[in-house]
SENULO-894757 format. One record per residue (C-alpha): residue in one letter; x, y negated, z negated. Coordinates in Angstrom, 3 decimals. Layout:
BEGIN
[r 'A' [X Y Z]]
...
% end
This chain:
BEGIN
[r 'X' [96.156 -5.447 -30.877]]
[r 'X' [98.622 -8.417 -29.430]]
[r 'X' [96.365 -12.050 -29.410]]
[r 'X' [97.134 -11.452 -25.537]]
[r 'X' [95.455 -8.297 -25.320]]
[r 'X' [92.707 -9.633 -27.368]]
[r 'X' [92.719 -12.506 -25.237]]
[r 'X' [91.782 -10.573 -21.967]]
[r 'X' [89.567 -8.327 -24.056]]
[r 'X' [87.582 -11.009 -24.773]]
[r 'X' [87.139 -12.714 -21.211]]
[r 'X' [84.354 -11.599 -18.600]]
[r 'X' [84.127 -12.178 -15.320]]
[r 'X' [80.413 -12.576 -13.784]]
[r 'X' [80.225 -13.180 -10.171]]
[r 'X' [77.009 -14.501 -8.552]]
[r 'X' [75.733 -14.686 -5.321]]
[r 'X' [76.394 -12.705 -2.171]]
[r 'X' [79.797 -10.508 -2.669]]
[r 'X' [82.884 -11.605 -0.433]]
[r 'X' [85.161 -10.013 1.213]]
[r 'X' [88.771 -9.633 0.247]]
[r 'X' [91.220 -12.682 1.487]]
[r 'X' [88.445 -15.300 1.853]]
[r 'X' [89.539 -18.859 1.854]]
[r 'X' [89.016 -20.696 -1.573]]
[r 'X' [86.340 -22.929 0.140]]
[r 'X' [84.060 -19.512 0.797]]
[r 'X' [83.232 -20.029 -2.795]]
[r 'X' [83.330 -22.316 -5.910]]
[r 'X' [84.860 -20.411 -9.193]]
[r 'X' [84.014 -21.821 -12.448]]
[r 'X' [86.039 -21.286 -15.435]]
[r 'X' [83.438 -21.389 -18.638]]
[r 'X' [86.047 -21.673 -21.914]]
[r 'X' [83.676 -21.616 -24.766]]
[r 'X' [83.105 -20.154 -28.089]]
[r 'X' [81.473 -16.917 -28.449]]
[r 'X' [82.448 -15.405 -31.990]]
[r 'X' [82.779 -16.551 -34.902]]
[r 'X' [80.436 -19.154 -37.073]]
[r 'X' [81.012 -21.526 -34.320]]
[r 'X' [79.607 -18.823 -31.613]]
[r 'X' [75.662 -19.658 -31.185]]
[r 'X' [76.935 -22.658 -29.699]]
[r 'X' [78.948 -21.428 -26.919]]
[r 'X' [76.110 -18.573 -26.507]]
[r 'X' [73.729 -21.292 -26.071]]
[r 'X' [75.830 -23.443 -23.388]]
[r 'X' [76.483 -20.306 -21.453]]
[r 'X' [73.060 -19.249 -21.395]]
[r 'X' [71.716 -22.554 -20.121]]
[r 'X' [74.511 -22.954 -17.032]]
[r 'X' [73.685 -19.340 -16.441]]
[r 'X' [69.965 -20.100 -16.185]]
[r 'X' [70.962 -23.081 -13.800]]
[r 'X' [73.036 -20.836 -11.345]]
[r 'X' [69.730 -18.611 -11.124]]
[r 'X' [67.769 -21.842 -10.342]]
[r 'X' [70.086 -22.513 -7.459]]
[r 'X' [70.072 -19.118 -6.099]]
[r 'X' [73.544 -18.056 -7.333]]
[r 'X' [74.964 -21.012 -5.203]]
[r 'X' [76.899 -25.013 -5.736]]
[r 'X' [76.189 -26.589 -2.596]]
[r 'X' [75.081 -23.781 -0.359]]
[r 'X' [78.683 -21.861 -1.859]]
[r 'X' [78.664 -18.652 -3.927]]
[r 'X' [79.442 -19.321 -7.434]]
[r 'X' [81.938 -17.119 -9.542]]
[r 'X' [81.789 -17.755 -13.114]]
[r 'X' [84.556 -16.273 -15.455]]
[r 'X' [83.599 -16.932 -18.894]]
[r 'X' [86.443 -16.818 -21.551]]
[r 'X' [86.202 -16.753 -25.441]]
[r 'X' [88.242 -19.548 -27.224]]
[r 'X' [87.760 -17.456 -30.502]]
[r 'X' [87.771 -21.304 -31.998]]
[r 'X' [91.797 -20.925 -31.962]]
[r 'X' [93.178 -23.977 -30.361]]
[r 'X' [96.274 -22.094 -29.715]]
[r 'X' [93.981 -18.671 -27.522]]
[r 'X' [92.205 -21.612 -25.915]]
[r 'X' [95.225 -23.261 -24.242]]
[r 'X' [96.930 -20.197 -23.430]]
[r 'X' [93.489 -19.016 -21.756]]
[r 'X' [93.199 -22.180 -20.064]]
[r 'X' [95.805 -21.849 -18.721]]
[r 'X' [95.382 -18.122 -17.496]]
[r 'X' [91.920 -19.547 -15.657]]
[r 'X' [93.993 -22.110 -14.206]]
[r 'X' [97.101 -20.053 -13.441]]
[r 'X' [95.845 -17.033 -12.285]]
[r 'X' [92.235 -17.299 -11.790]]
[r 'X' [92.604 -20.639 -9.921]]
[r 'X' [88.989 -21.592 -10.808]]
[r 'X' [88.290 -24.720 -9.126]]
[r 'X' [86.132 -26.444 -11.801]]
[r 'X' [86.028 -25.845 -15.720]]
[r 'X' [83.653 -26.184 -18.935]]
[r 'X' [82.373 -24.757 -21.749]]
[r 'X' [84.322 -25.964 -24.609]]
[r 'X' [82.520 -27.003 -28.138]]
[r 'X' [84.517 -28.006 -30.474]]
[r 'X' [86.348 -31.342 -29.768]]
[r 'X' [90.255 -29.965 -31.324]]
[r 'X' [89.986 -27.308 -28.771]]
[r 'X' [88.877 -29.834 -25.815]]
[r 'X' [92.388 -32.401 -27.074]]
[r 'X' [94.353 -29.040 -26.911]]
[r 'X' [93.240 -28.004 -23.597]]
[r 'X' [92.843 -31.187 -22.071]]
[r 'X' [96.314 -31.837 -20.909]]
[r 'X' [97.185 -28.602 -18.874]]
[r 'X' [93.721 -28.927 -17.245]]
[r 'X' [94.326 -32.567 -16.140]]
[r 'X' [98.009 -32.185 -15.272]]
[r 'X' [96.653 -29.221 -12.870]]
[r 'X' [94.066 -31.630 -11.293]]
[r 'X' [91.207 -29.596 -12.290]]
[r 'X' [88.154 -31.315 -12.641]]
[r 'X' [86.479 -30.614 -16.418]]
[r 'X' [82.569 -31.225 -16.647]]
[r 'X' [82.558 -31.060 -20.429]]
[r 'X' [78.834 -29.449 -21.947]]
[r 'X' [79.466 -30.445 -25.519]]
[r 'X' [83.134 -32.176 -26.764]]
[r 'X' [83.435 -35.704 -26.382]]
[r 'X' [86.463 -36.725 -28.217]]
[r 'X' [86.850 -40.321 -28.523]]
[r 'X' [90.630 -40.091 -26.926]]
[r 'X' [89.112 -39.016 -23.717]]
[r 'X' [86.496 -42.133 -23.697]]
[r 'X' [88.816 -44.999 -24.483]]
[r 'X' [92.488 -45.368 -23.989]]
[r 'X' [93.153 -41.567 -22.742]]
[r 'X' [90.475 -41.436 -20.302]]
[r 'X' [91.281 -39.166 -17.195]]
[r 'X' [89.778 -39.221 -13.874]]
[r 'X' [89.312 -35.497 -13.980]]
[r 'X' [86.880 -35.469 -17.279]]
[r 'X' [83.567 -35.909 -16.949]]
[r 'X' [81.535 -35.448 -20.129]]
[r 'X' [77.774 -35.192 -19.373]]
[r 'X' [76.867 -34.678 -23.048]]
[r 'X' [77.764 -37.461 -25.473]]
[r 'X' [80.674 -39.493 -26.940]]
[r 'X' [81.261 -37.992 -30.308]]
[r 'X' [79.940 -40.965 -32.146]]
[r 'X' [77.107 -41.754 -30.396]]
[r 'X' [74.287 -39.446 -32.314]]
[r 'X' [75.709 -40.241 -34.825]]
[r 'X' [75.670 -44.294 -34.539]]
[r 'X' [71.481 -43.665 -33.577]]
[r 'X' [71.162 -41.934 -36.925]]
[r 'X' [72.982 -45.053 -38.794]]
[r 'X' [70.633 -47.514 -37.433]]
[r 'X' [67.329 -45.269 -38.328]]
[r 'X' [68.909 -44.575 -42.345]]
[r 'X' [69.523 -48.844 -42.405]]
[r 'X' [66.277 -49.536 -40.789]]
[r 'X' [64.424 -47.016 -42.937]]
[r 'X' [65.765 -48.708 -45.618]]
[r 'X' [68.080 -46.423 -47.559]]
[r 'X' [70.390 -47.957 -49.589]]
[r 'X' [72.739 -45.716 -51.533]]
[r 'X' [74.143 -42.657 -48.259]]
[r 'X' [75.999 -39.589 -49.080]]
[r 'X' [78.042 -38.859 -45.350]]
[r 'X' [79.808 -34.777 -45.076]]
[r 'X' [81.045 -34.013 -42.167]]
[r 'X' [84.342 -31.041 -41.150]]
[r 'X' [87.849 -32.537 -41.321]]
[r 'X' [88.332 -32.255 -37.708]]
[r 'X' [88.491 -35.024 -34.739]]
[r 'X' [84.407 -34.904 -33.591]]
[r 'X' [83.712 -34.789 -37.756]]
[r 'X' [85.892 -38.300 -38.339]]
[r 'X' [84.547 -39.374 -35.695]]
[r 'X' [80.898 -38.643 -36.711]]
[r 'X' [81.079 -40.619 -39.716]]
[r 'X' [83.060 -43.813 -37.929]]
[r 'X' [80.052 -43.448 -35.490]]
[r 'X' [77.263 -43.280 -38.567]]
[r 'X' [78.914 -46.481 -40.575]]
[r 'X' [79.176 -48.776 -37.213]]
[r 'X' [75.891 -48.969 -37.593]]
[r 'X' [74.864 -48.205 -41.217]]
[r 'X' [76.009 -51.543 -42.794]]
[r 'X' [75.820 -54.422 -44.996]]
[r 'X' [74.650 -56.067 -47.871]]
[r 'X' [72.334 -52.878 -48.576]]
[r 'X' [73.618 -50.349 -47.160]]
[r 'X' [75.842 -48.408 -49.452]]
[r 'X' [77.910 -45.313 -48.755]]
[r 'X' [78.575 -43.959 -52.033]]
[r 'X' [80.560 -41.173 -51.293]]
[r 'X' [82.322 -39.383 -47.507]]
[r 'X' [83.424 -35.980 -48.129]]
[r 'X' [85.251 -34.202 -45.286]]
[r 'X' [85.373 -30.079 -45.312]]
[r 'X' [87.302 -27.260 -43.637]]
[r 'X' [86.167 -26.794 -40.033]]
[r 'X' [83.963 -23.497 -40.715]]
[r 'X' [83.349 -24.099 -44.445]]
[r 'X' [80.432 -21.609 -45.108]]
[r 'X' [80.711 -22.300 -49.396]]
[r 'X' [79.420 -25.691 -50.528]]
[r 'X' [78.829 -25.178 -53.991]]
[r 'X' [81.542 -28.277 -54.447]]
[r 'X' [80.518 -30.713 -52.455]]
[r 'X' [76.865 -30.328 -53.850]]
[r 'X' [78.411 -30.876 -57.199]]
[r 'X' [79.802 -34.086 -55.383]]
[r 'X' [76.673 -35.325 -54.022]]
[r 'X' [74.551 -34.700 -57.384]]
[r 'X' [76.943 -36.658 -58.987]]
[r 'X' [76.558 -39.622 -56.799]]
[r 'X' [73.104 -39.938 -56.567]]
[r 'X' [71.889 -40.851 -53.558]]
[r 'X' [68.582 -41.209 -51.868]]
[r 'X' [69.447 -40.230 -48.840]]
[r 'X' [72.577 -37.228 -46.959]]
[r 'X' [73.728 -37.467 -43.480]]
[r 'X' [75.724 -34.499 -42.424]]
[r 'X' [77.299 -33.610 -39.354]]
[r 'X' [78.071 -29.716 -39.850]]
[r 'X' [77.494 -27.569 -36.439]]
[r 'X' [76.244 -23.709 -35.844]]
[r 'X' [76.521 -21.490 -38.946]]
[r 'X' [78.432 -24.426 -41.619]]
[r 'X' [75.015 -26.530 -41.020]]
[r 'X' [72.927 -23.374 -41.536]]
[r 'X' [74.536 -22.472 -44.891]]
[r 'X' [74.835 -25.850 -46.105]]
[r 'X' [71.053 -26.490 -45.526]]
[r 'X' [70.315 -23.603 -47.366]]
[r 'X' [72.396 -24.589 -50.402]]
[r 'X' [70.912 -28.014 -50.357]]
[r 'X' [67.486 -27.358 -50.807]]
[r 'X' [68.641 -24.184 -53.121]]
[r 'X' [70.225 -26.360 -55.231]]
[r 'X' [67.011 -28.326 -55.464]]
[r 'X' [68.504 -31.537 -53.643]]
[r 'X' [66.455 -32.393 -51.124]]
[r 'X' [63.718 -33.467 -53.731]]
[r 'X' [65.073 -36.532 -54.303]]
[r 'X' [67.747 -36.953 -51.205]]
[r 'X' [66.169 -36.929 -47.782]]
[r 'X' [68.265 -35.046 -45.693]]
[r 'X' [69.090 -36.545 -42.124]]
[r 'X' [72.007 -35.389 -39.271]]
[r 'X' [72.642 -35.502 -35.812]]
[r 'X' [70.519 -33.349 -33.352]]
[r 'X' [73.322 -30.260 -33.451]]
[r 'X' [72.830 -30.037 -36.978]]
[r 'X' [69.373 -29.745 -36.971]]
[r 'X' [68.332 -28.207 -33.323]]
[r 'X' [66.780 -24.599 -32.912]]
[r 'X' [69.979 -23.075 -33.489]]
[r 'X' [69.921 -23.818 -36.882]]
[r 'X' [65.939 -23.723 -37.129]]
[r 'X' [65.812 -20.537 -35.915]]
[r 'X' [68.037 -19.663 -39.281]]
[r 'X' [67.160 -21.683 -42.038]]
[r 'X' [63.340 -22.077 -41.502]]
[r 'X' [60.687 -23.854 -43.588]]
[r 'X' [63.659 -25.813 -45.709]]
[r 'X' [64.347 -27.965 -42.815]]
[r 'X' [60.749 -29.335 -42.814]]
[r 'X' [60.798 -33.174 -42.681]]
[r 'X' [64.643 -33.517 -41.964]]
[r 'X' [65.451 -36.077 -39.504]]
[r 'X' [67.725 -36.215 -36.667]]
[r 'X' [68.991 -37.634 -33.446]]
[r 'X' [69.399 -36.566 -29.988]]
[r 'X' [69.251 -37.759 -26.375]]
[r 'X' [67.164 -34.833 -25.145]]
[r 'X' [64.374 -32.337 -26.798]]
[r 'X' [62.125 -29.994 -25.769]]
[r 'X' [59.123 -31.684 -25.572]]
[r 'X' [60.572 -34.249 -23.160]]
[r 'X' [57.783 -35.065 -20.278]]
[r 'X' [59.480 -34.619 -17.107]]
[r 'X' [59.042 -32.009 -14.406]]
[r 'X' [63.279 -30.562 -14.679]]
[r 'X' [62.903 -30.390 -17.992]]
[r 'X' [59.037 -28.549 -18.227]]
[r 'X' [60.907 -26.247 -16.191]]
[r 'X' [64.033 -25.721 -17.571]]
[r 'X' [61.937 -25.051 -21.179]]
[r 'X' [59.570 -22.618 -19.988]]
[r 'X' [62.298 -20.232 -17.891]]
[r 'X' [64.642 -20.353 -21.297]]
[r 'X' [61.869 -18.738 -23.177]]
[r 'X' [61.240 -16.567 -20.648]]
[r 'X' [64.701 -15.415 -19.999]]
[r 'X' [66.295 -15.627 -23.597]]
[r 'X' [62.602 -15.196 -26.365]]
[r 'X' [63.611 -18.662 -27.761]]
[r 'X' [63.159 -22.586 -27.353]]
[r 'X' [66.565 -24.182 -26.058]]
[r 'X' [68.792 -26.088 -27.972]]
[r 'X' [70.528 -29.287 -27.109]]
[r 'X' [73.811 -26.938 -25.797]]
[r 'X' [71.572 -25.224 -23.810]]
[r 'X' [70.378 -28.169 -22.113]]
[r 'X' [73.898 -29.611 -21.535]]
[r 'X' [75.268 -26.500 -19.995]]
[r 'X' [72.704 -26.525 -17.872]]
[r 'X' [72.676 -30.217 -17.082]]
[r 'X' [76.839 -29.421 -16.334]]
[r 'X' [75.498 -26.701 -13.619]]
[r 'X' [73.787 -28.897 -12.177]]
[r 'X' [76.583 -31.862 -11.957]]
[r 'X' [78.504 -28.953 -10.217]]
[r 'X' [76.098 -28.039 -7.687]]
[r 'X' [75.336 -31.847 -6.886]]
[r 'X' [79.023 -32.741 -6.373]]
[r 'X' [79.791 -29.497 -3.923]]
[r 'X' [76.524 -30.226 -2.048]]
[r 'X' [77.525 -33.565 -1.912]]
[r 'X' [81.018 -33.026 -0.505]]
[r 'X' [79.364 -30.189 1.979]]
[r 'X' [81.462 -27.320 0.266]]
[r 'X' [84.740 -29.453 0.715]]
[r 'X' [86.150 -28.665 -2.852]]
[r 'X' [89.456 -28.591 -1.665]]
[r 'X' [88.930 -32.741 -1.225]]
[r 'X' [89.721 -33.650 -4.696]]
[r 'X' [89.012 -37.546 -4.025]]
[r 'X' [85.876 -36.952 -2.675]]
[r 'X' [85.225 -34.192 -5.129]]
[r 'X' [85.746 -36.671 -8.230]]
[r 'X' [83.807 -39.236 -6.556]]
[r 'X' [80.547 -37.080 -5.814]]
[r 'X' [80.810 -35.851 -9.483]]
[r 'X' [80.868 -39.338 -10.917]]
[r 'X' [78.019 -40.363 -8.720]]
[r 'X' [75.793 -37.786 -10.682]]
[r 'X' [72.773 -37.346 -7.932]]
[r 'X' [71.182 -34.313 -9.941]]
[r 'X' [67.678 -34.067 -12.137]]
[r 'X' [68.796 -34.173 -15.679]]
[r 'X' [66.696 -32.440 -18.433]]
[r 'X' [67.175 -35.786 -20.117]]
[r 'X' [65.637 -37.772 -17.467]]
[r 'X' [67.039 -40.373 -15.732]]
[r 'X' [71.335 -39.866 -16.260]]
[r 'X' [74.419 -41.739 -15.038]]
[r 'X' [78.300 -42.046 -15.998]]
[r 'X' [79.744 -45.093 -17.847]]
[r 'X' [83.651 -46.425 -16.237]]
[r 'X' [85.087 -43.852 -18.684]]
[r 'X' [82.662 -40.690 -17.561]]
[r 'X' [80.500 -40.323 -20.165]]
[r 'X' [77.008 -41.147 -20.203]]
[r 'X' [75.163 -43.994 -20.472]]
[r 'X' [71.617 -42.763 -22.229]]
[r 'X' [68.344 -42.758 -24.102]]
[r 'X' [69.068 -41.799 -27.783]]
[r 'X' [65.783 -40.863 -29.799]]
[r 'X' [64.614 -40.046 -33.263]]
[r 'X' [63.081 -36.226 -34.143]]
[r 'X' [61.669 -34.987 -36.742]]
[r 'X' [61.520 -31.482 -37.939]]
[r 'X' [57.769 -30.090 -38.369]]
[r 'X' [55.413 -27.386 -37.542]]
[r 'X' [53.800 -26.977 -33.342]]
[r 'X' [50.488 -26.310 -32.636]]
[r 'X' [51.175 -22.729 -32.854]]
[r 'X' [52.573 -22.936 -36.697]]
[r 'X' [56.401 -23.130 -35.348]]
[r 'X' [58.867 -24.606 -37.278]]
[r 'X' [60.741 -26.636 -34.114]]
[r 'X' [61.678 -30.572 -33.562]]
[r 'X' [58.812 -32.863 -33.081]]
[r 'X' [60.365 -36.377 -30.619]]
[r 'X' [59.290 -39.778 -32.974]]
[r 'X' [60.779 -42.601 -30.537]]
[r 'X' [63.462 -44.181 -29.178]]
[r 'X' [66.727 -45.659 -31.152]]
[r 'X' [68.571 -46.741 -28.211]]
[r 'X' [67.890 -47.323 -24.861]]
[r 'X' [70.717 -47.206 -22.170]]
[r 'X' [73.601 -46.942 -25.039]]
[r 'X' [77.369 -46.652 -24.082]]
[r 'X' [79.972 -45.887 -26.154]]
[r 'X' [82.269 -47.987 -28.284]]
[r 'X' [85.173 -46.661 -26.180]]
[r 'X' [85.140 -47.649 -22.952]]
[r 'X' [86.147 -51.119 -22.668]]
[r 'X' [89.630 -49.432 -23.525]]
[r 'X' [89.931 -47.096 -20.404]]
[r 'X' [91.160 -48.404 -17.591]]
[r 'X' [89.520 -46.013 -14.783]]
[r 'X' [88.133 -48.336 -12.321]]
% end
């Protein structure tokens, strides 16, 4: 089978909301281009942002702004290369009006271009590359997830206020994995805060037999590790198989250590720490909701993706209500969007100069629920209204 054939074997087309009739004008309806990843070890990922921005359109009756929403979701297949060329298919021939969806931040800097060059405005649920915060910033991104440093910068302060002094870092040799670690050590610093080795992988390592050698060697007493979907569940495994984690405490961002990864790995992850700026046990009424309707629809507790697609569907249907179904106003389009009047999971949300958020960051804890469920348990807060380190170099006013 041709990678083009494969291509369009792999894209589906949902529509929801009332049918239309052939030849309706473009502002009948809003069409939504969802590029994600859904196969491969990357795939739970995409799964789980799909599933939440699917669960959003039901909440909203189908509908962005009082207009029928068609969604055409497209597997990148993790292939930089099938991810521009479908990009450029939604663009092209679908004409979707707004995009999201994408992961993994090499896939985002592929795609990126060809989406902004067509003037379509991308409401990233995950990437957050730091070329697209700082000097590369584009008025048609708007990333309502994270800057890729920024969990990882909470998690340096908590390892140097903690007091661990000798830090293994792993992360995959990709943009969001340097970036991971730059984030981690602008924070974990100084006279006592040593980083005794940094070991970068292949982007969907699954073997770490290695790098475990690697960290033994150094002797650390504590690991942070950035590794998302199935490299984190593997390497997890192998860490506490290899009898590590009796004398390394184990910390990582909140994607490598949400109920993605739970779900898989199980008791080992007991007592790991991580950060994120949203968790299921948030008290706020969007979020209550948005929790109890996930387990309903899908028999299992969100994940951070999940909350981000669905805090993306909800961007959406802000910005079209806001513009009263005038899509076809770009201007006013990108200016509703970046005023972000929607109820975020997270709480209280709003965009920095470059479009990403300014947010809460807090500390989690992996434990066991009231019910015996191995799930993340919310500690407190590491940062309060952060930004990241980017912005001062865009020049989006």
């Amino acid at each position: 089978m041709t990678m083009k054939r494969s291509m369009m074997s792999t894209a589906l087309v949902l529509t929801a909301g009332v049918a239309l009739a052939s030849g309706a004008m473009a502002a009948d309806k809003v069409k939504v281009g969802m590029l994600s990843t859904l196969s491969g070890p990357g795939a739970g990922l995409g799964v789980d942002i799909r599933d939440g921005f699917n669960l959003a359109l039901k909440h909203s009756g189908g509908k962005f702004g009082g207009l029928p929403v068609e969604l055409v979701i497209a597997d990148d297949q993790q292939n930089p290369e099938v991810a521009k060329q479908t990009s450029d298919r939604l663009i092209k021939r679908d004409r979707v009006d707004l995009m999201t969806g994408i992961v993994f931040s090499n896939i985002m800097l592929a795609v990126g271009p060809s989406v902004f060059e067509s003037k379509t405005p991308y409401i990233s649920a995950n990437a957050g590359p730091s070329q697209y915060a700082g000097d590369q910033c584009n008025p048609y991104f708007f990333n309502v997830a994270w800057q890729n440093d920024n969990l990882h910068e909470a998690v340096g302060k908590t390892v140097l206020d903690k007091g661990f002094k000798k830090v293994v870092l792993l992360a995959p040799n990709y943009p969001a994995g340097k970036d991971a670690l730059v984030g981690f050590k602008r924070f974990y610093k100084g006279d006592k805060a040593v980083v005794a080795d940094e070991i970068y992988t292949k982007l969907g390592q699954l073997d770490y037999a290695a790098e475990l050698a690697q960290v033994r060697a150094a002797k650390p007493d504590a690991m942070y590790i950035f590794l998302p979907g199935g490299m984190g569940i593997n390497f997890i495994k192998q860490f506490v198989g290899a009898g590590l984690s009796k004398d390394i405490t184990l910390f990582g961002p909140g994607f490598s250590a949400d109920e993605d990864v739970i779900k898989a790995v199980g008791e080992p992850m007991l007592g790991m720490f991580n950060s994120s700026h949203w968790a299921h046990d948030m008290d706020n009424a969007a979020n209550k909701k948005f929790v109890a309707d996930f387990q309903k629809d899908y028999g299992r507790l969100p994940s951070l993706y999940a909350s981000q697609g669905y805090d993306a569907a909800l961007l959406m249907d802000a910005a079209v209500r806001d513009v009263k179904g005038k899509i076809e106003d770009k201007p006013a389009l990108l200016k509703a969007l970046k005023a972000a009047k929607f109820n975020s999971v997270r709480g209280s949300f709003k965009f920095n100069n470059n479009q990403y958020p300014v947010q809460d960051y807090y500390l989690r804890i992996i434990g066991k629920d009231a019910q015996g469920r191995v799930t993340n348990k919310t500690l407190g807060k590491i940062f309060e209204n952060h930004a990241d380190a980017y912005a001062a170099s865009c020049k989006m006013k």
